[in-house]
C-alpha positions in Angstrom: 71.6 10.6 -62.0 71.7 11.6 -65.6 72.5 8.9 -68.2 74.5 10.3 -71.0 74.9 8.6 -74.2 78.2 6.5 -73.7 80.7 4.9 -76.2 83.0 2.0 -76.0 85.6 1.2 -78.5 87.6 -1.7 -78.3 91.1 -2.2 -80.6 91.7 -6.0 -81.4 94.1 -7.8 -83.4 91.8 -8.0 -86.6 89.0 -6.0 -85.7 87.9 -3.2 -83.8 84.7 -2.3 -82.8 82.9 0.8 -82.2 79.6 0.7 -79.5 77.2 3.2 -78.6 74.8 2.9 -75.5 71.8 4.9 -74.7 69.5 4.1 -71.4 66.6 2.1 -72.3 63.7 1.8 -70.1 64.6 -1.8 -69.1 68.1 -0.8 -68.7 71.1 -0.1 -71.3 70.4 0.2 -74.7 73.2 -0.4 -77.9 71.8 2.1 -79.6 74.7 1.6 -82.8 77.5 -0.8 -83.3 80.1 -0.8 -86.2 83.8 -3.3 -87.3 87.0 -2.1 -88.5 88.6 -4.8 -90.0 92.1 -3.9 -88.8 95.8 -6.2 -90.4 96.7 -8.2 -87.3 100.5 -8.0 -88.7 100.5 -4.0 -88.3 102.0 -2.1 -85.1 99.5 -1.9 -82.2 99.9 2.2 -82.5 99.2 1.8 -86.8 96.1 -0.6 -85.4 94.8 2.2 -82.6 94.8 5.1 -84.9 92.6 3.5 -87.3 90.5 2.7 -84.0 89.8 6.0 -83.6 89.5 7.2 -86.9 86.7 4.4 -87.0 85.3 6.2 -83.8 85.5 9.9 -85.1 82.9 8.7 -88.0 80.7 6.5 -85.9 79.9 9.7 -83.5 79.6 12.2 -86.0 76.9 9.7 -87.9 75.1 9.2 -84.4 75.5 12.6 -83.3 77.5 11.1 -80.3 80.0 14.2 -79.7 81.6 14.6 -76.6 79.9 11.5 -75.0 82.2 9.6 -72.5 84.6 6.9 -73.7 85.8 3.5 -72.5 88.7 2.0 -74.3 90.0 -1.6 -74.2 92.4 -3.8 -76.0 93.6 -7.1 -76.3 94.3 -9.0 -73.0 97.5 -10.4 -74.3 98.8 -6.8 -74.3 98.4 -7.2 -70.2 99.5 -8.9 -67.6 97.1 -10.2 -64.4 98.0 -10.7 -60.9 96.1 -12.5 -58.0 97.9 -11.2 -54.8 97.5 -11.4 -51.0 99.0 -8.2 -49.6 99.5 -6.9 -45.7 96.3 -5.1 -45.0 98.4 -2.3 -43.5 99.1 -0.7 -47.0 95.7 -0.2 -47.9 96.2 3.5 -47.1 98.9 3.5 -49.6 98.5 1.0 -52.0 99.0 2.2 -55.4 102.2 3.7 -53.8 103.6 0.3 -52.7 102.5 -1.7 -55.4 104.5 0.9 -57.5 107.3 0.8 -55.6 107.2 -2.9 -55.5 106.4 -3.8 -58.9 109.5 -6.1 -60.1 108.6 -8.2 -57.5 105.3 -8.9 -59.3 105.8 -9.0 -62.3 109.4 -8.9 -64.5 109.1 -5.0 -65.8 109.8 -2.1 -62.9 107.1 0.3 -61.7 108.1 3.3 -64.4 107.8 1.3 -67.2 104.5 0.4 -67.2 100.9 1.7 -66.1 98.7 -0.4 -63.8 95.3 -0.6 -61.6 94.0 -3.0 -59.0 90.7 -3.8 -57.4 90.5 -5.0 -53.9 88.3 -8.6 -54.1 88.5 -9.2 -50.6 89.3 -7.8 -46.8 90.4 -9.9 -44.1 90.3 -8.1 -41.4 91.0 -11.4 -38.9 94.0 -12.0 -41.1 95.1 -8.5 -41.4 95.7 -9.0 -45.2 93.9 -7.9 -48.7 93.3 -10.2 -52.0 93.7 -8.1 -54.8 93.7 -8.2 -59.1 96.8 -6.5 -60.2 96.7 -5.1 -63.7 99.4 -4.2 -66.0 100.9 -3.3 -68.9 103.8 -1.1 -70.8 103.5 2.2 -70.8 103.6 2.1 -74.8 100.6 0.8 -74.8 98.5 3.2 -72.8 100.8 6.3 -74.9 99.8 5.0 -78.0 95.8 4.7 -77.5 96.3 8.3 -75.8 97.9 9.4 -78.6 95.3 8.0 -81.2 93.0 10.1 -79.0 94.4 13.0 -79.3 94.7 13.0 -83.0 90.5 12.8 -83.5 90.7 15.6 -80.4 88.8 13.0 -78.1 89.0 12.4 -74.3 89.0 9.3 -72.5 87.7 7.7 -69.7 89.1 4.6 -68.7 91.6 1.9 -70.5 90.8 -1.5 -69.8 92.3 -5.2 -70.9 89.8 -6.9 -72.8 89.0 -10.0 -70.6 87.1 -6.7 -68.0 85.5 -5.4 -70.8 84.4 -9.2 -71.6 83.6 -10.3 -67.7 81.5 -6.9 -67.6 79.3 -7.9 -70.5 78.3 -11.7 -69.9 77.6 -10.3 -66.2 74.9 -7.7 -67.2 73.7 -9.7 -70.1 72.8 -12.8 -68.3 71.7 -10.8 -64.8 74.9 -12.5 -63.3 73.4 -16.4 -63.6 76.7 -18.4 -64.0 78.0 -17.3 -59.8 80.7 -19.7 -59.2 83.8 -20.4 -61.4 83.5 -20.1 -64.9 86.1 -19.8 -67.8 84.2 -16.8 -70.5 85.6 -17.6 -73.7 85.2 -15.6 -76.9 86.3 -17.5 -79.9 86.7 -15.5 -83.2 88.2 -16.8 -86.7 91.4 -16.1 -85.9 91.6 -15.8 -82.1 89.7 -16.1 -78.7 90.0 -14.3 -75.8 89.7 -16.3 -72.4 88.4 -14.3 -69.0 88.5 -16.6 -66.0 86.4 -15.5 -63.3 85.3 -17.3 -59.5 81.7 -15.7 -58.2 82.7 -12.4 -61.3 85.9 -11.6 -59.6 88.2 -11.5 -62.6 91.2 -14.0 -62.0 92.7 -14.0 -65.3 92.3 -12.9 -68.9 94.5 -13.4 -71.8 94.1 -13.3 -75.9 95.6 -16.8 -78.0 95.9 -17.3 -81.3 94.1 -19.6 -82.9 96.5 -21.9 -85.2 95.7 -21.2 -89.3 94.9 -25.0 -91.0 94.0 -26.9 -87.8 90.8 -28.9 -87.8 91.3 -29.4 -84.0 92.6 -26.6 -82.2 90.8 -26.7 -78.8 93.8 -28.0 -77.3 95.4 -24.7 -76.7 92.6 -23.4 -75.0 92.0 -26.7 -72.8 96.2 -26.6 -72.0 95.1 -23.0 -71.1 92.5 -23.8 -68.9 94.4 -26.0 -67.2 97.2 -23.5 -66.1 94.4 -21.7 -65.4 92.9 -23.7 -62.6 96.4 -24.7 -61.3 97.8 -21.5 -60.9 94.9 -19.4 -59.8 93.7 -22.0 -57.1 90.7 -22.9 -59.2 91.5 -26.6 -58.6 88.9 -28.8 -56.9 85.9 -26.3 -58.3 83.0 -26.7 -60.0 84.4 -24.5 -63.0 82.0 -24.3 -66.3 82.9 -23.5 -69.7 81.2 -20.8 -71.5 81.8 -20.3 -75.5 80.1 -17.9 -77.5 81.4 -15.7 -80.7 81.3 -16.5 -84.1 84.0 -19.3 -84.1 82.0 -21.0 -82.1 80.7 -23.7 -83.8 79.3 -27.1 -83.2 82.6 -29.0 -83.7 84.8 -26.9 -82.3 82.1 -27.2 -78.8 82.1 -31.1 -79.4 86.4 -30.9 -79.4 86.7 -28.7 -75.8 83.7 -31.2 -74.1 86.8 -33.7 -74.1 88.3 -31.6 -71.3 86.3 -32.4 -67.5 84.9 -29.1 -67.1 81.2 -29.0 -68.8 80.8 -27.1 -71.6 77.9 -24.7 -72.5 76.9 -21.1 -73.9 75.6 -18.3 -71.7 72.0 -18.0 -70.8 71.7 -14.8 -72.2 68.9 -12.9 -69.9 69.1 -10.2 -73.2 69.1 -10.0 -76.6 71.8 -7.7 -76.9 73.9 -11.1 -75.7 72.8 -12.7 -79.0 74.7 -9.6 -80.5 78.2 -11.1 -80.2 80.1 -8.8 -82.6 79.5 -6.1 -80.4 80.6 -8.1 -77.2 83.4 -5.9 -75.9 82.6 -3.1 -76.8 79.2 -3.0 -74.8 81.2 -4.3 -72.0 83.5 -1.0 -72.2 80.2 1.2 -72.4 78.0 -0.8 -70.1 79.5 0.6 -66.5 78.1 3.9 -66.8 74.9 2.0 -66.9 74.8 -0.5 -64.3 77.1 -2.1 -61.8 79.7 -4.2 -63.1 81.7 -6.1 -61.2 84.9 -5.8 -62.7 86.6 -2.5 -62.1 89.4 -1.2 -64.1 91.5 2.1 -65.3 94.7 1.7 -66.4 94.9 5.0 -67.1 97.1 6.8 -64.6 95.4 8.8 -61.9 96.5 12.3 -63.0 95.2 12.1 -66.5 92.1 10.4 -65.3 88.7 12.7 -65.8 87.6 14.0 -62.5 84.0 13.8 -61.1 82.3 17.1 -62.5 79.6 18.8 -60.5 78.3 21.0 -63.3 75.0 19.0 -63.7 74.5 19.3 -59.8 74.9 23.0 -59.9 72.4 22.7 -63.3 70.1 21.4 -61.4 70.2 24.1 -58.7 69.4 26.5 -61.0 66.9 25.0 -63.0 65.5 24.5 -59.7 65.8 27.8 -58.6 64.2 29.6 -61.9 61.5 26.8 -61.8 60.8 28.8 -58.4 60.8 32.0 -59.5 58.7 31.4 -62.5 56.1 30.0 -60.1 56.2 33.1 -58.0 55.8 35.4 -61.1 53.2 33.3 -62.6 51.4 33.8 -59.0 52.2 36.8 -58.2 51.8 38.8 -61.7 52.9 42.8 -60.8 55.4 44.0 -62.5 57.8 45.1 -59.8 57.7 41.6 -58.4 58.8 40.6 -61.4 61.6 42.8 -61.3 62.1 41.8 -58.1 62.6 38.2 -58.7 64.6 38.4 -61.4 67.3 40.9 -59.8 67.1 38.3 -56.9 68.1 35.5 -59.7 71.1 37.3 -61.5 72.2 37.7 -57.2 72.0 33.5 -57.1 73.6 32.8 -60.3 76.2 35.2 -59.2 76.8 33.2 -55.7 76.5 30.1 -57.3 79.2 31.0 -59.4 81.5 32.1 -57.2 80.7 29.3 -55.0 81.6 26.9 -57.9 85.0 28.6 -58.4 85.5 27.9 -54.8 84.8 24.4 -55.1 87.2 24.2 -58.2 89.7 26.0 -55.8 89.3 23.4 -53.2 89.4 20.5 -55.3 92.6 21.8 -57.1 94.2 22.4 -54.2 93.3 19.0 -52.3 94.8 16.9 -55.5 98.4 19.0 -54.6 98.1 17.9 -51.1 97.6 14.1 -51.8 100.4 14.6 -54.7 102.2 16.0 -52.3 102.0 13.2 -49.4 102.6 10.6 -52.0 105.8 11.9 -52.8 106.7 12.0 -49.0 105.8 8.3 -48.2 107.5 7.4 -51.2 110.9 9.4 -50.2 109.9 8.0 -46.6 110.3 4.3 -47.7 113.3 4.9 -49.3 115.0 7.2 -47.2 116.8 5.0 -44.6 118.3 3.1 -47.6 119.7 5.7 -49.3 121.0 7.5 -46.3 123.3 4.0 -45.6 124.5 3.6 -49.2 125.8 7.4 -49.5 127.4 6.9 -45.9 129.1 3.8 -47.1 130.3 5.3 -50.4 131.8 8.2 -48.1 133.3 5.7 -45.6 135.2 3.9 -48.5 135.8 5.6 -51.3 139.1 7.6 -50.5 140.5 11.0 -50.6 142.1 12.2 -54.3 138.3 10.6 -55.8 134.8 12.1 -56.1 131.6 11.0 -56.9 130.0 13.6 -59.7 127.2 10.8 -60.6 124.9 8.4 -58.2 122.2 6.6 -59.4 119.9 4.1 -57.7 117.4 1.5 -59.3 116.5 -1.4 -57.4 119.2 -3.9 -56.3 121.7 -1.9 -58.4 124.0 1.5 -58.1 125.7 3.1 -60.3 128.6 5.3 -59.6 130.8 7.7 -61.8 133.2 10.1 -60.8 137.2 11.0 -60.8 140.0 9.5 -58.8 143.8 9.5 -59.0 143.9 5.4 -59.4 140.3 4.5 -60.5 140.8 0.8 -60.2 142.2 0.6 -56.2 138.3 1.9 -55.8 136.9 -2.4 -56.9 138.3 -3.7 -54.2 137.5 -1.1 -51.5 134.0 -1.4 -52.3 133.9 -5.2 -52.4 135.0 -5.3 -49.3 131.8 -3.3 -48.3 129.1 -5.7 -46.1 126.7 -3.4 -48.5 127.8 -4.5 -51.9 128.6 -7.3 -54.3 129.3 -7.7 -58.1 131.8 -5.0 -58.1 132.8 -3.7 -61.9 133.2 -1.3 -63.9 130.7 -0.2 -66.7 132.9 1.5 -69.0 136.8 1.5 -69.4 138.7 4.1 -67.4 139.6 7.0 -69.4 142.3 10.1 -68.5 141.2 13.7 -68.3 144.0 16.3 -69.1 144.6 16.8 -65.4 145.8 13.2 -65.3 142.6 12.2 -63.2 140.9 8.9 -64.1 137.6 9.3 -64.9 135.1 6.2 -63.7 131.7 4.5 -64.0 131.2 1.7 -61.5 128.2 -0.5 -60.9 127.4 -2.4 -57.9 124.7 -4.7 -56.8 123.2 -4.5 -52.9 123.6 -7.4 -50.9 119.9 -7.4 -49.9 
């Protein structure tokens, strides 16, 4: 493998903070860092383009152009779930987690972006434990528009806590195994990561409160929910605190809590570099395997593995061969020879590579394609009964010009000679409840009724 310089840029409340990693020969190395002090008051879209205008000038200094980019952003932005899911989706999972979003979380699947990571397969069970993570789409538009305005390309979108899990990991060679609550505590904020042997199990951002001596209650109240809700109870959970609000008092004020308190045994001295904590964490994945896997990019604007440096490598290979042979054989015509025989390989290889390209393009439509159909093949059936109902009892003199289906509701809109004889006809239905109409009845010049009707499924 070729390691390529790689940048990580995360956008904060206050801050944001630019990284850039080279490989080192004992592993990853921050070759630069640099802050943005960013208002925590200003739009999240105000606070991302500054982000990257931060970014534009930290590459151009380091001569880091067109090196791959991690993004992340503050956790409170996000939303994490631990589920236990039948293992007989796993061959559609993004599909059904989609389609089953509101029952996850309170936001439906097209209004926000999401990713998961399988934790566990139980195959005796027949079930899979999962991390579900989401957040709005706004969020994900507004960092890829920031993007776009300094013409940059990005790799993955991540929640801080995975960006946060991902660097204590690699900068203490994974000590702290078990259960452990990674807190980094800033001025103004902290940002908690909750993790049981580095499977992420939660990660939020709080605010810390302005003129409080003693504000380690939040975070212990925190912790608390934490344990409860995530089935952390009855562990051996540790505490770890680093950043630059981490003083001695404020570690005295959380060791009133039962879990023991400590910092993390950092195995590097990059570790010792907090201000550049979450940033390395973004970068950090191209260089070493970190446990906490996340994109919440969506999967068609994600950047798809290139083979170009394979195919480099070929021929590099191949003229490495040939200038061998020249060097060896010395005439002239083999010379010739040779090289005519190298303008014939770079030729295959390139139509072999537009092949590829074909292929690949091609296989993408497919699986877009089958998506589609297991979608329409989960709801189908559905559908097919409410349309046959709506037939059944709406009655002749109306028509339907309008059907829309979201969930547990349906809306209808259409014409009729009497629009309101159509609320109790479809009350009586055995499909429907919370008959009404959404807007009041108007005439057209025909002396038709137009009509907009919603209607709840009895489920």
């Amino acid at each position: 493998m070729i390691f390529q310089p790689c940048l990580g840029l995360y956008i904060g409340s206050d801050r944001a903070s630019a990284a850039l990693l080279g490989k080192g020969p004992g592993g990853p190395k921050l070759s630069a860092h640099s802050d943005l002090s960013l208002d925590p008051k200003a739009p999240f879209a105000e606070r991302a383009q500054k982000a990257f205008s931060l970014l534009a000038g930290f590459a151009v200094g380091h001569k880091a152009g067109g090196a791959r980019l991690h993004v992340g952003f503050q956790s409170d932005l996000a939303m994490f779930r631990y589920l236990t899911v039948p293992l007989a989706l796993k061959e559609n999972l993004r599909g059904s987690l989609g389609y089953e979003m509101d029952k996850y979380i309170p936001l439906g699947g097209d209004e926000v972006f999401f990713d998961y990571q399988i934790i566990a397969e139980r195959k005796d069970e027949g079930t899979l434990d999962l991390l579900l993570a989401v957040t709005k789409r706004a969020v994900i538009n507004q960092i890829l528009e920031a993007a776009r305005s300094v013409d940059w390309k990005i790799d993955t979108i991540e929640p801080g806590a995975s960006s946060l899990a991902n660097a204590v990991f690699c900068l203490t060679d994974g000590h702290e195994s078990g259960c452990a609550a990674l807190v980094y505590v800033d001025n103004s904020w902290l940002e908690l990561a909750a993790v049981d042997a580095w499977s992420l199990k939660y990660g939020t951002m709080l605010e810390r409160p302005e003129g409080e001596k003693n504000d380690s209650g939040l975070l212990l109240q925190a912790l608390t929910q934490v344990q409860a809700y995530w089935g952390l109870d009855g562990k051996d959970c540790s505490v770890l605190v680093f950043g630059p609000g981490a003083d001695p008092d404020f570690l005295e004020q959380l060791k009133t809590g039962e879990a023991p308190v400590g910092k993390p045994a950092w195995t590097s001295p990059l570790g010792r570099d907090e201000g550049s904590i979450f940033s390395y964490g973004l970068a950090v994945k191209e260089f070493k395997e970190a446990p906490v896997r996340l994109n919440l990019l969506p999967p068609e604007l994600r950047r798809k593995p290139s083979r170009i440096s394979r195919y480099v490598m070929i021929i590099l290979g191949a003229l490495l061969i040939v200038s061998a042979s020249a060097w060896w054989g010395g005439g002239i015509v083999r010379n010739r020879a040779m090289a005519e025989k190298i303008d014939m390989e770079l030729s295959r290889l390139g139509d072999e590579i537009k092949r590829v390209e074909k292929d690949r393009q091609q296989c993408r439509e497919l699986i877009r394609q089958i998506e589609i159909l297991q979608t329409i093949k989960g709801r189908l059936p559905r559908t097919l009964d409410i349309i046959k109902e709506l037939t059944d009892r709406i009655p002749t003199g109306a028509w339907l010009i309008e059907m829309r289906i979201a969930g547990d509701s349906v809306i209808i809109g259409g014409y009729a000679e009497t629009a309101t004889q159509l609320i109790p006809l479809l009350e009586d239905s055995p499909l429907f409840r919370d008959v009404a109409f959404l807007s009041p009845v108007s005439k057209t010049r025909k002396g038709n009724e137009r009509f907009r009707i919603r209607l709840k499924l009895i489920v």
